[in-house]
N, C-alpha and C positions, 0 to 999 in steps of 0.2 A: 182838679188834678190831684193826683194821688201822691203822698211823698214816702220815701220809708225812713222808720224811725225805731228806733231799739228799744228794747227794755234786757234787766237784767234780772235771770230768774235763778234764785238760792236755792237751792237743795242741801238741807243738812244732815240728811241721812237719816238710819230709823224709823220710827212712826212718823217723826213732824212733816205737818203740809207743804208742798212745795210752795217760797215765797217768792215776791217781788220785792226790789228796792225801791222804798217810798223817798227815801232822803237823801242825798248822799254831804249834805254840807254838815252832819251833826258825827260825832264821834262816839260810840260808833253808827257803822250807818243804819236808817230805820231799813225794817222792812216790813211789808204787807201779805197778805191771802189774796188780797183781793187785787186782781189782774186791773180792774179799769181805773182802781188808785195809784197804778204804779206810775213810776218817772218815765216818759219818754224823753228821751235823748239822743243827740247825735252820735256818731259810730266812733268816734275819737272820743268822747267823754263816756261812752260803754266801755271802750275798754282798757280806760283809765281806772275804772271802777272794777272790772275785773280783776285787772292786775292787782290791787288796792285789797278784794277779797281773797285771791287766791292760795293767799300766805294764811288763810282762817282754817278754820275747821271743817269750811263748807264747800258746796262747787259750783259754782257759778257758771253762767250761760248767755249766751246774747240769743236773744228770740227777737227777730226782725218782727215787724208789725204795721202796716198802712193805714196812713193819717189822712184826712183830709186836709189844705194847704190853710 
């Protein structure tokens, strides 16, 4: 059974790579390149962590994504 599960992808504009959020419990929060390190998480703590970026420099995104259970 399939479940869905978030990740949150940072765009900081200019040249840099678009990232993931690796971390969210360190201040501030990590982030990665690489999509299969990112955090998945529920839909209530994506967009906790949205909110939480939103006030940055960057633009944050929820990219829905299926997990196996």
């Amino acid at each position: 059974m399939k479940n869905t599960k978030f990740v949150v992808k940072v765009n900081r504009g200019g040249s840099r790579a678009v990232e993931y959020v690796l971390r969210i419990d360190s201040n501030p929060v990590q982030t990665t390149v690489k999509r299969g390190l990112a955090l998945a998480m529920g839909k209530l703590t994506a967009q906790d962590v949205l909110r939480s970026l939103s006030t940055s420099r960057c633009t944050p995104e929820l990219v829905p994504m299926e997990v196996n259970r």
